[in-house]
N, C-alpha and C positions, 0 to 999 in steps of 0.2 A: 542523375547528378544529386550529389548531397548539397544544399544551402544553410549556412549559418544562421542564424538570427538576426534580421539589420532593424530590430525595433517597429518595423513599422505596422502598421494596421493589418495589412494585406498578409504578414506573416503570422500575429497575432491571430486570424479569423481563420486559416488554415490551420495550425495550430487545432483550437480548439475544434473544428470539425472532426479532426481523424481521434482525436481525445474523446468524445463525445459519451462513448459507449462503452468502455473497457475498462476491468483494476488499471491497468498499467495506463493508462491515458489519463484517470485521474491524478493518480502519481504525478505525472508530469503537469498537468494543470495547476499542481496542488503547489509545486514548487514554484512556476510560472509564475500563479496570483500571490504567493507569500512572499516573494522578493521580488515583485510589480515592474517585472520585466526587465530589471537594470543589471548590468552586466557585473559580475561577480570573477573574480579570479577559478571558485570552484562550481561553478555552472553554466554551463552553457545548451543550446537548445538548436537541433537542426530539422531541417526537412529535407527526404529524400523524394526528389519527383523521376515521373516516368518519363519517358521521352517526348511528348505532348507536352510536355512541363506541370503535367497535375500532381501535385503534393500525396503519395499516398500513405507515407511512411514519418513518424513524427518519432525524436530522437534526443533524450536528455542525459547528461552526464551530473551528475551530483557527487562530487568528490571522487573516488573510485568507483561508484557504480552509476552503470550504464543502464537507461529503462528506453523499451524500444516497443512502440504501439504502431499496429495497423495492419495495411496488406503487403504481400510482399513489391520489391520492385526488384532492383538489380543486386542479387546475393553476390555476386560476386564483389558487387562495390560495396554491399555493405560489413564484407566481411575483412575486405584491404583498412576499410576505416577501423572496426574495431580491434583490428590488430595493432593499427597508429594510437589510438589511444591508450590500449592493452589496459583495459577496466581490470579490478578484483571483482567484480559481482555485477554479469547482467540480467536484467529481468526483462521478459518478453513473451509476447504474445502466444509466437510463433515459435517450433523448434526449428534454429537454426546450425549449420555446420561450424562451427565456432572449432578455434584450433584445438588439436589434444590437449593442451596444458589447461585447457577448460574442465570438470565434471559439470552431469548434467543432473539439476534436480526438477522433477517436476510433481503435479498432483491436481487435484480437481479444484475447478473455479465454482463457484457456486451463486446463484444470484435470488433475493425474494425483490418479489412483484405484490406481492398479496399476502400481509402477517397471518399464521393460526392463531387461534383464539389456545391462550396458554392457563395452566390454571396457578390463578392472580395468590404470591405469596406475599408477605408483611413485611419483603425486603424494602429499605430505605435508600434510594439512589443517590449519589452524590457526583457534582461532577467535578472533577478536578481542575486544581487552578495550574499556572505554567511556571509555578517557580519549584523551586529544588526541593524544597522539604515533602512536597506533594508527591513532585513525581520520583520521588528518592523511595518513596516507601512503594508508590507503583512497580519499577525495576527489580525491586526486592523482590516483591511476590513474584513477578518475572520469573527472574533466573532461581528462587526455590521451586517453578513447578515446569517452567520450560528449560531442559538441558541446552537447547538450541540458542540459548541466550549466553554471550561471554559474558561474565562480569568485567572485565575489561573494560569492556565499551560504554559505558556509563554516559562518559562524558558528551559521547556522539549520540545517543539517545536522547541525553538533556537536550544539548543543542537541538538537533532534528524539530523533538516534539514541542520544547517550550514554542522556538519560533512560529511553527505553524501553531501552534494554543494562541498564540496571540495575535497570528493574524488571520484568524474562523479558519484554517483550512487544517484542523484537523481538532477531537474531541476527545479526552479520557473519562470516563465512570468508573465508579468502584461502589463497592460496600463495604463498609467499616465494621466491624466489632471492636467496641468502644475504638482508641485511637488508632488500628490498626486497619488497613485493608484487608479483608480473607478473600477478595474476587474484582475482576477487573477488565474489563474492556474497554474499545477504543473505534474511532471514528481514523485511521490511518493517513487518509485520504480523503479531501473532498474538492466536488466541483462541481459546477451548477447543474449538474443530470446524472451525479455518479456520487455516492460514498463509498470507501471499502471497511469493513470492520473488521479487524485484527488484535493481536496482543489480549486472547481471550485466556484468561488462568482464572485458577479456581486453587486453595489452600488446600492441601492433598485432606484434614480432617474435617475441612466443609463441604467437600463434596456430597455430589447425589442430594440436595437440599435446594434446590431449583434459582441457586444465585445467578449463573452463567446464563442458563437460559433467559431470567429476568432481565438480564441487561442488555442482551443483543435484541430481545424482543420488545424494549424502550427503546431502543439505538434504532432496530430496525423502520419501526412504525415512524417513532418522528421523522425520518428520512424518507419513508415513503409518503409522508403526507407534505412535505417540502417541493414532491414533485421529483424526486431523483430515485435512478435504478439504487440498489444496495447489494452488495456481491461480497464476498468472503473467497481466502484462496486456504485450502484446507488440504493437509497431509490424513489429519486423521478427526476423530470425533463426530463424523457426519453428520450422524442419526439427531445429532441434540439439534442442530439446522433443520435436519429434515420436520422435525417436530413443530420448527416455528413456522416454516412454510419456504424455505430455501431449495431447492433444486440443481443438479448438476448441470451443467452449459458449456462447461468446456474445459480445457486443460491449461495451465499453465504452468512456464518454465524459468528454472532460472539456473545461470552456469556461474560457479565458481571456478576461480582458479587454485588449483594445486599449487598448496604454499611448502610442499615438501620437493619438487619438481628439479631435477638434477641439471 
């Protein structure tokens, strides 16, 4: 049976157990603590239990996209529900049979437990503040070095990221040449045993000059000296993780829906 969210402790404390360990579980956490539980028109938060009534499956919708953490329970019910919701975009753990009008993207999750010793350049970190002019020039170097980024979407990145910037559940760094960013990473996600770091870009004529790695490898250590796992989910670039001490752990997936679909 899938359960809503009715507020109370006992769902909040479920919750964050099946969240504990995973990108996708901080995700939902991260949502969770930054709009402190109150029911919103475009979020909401379930739990799917087994038939013992044990919670093993924890289930958040954030505007069109669905983020789905844990072990499996009943695929058949959770695949009626996400048909009832019919998300643009879900991300999860697990690959599940999701209708055709789905594609499926997946790639390697990657986790550090223990930073490499990097060799220390005379980059200047900065972290960024949550208002628009900051992260207006972040977005920028975005979508100049990731195609994967609409410019479109601006305004739901501002939203997204300023909120969680100001309520600690998620971090931007950059480095500047003079007023410009040329590199840039991010804290995505946080939650008291979990960061994820994402939105790693590099100015295609600063590369190979050790910015990228500087800054996951500050991101990374203060996180693990906070006491939390730190995980990255990565299509490509590995090797520059594997150098700071990241390792592969598993796979993750996410389904789009076909927006050309007849």
């Amino acid at each position: 049976m899938i359960y809503i969210n009715d507020f109370s402790r006992k769902f909040e404390l479920s919750l964050s157990e099946i969240c504990s360990h995973s990108p996708n579980g901080a995700r939902i956490m991260t949502y969770h603590n930054s709009y402190h539980g109150t029911k919103y028109n475009f979020l909401d938060f379930w739990l799917q239990k087994n038939s013992m009534g044990k919670p093993l499956c924890a289930i958040c919708r954030y505007y069109s996209t669905l983020i789905i953490c844990g072990e499996r329970c009943d695929e058949n019910e959770l695949h009626d529900f996400v048909c009832m919701l019919s998300p643009e975009k879900i991300m999860c753990d697990r690959e599940y049979n999701f209708p055709h009008r789905y594609v499926c993207l997946s790639g390697e999750i990657m986790v550090c437990r223990e930073v490499l010793p990097i060799a220390r350049e005379t980059h200047i970190i900065h972290r960024s503040l949550s208002d628009m002019s900051y992260l207006r020039k972040i977005y920028d170097l975005l979508c100049r070095t990731d195609d994967r980024i609409s410019p479109d979407s601006f305004e739901e990145y501002l939203l997204d990221m300023s909120h969680k910037i100001r309520h600690a559940a998620a971090e931007v760094y950059s480095i500047y040449d003079k007023n410009t960013p040329i590199s840039t990473a991010a804290v995505t996600a946080l939650s008291d045993t979990v960061a994820v770091v994402g939105c790693v870009a590099t100015d295609f004529e600063n590369r190979n000059k050790g910015c990228a790695s500087a800054l996951v490898h500050y991101i990374t250590e203060k996180h693990l000296r906070q006491g939390r796992e730190v995980f990255l989910q990565r299509e490509r670039y590995i090797g520059l993780y594997e150098k700071i001490g990241f390792s592969v752990c598993g796979v993750w997936y996410e389904y789009r829906i076909i927006s050309n679909e007849q």
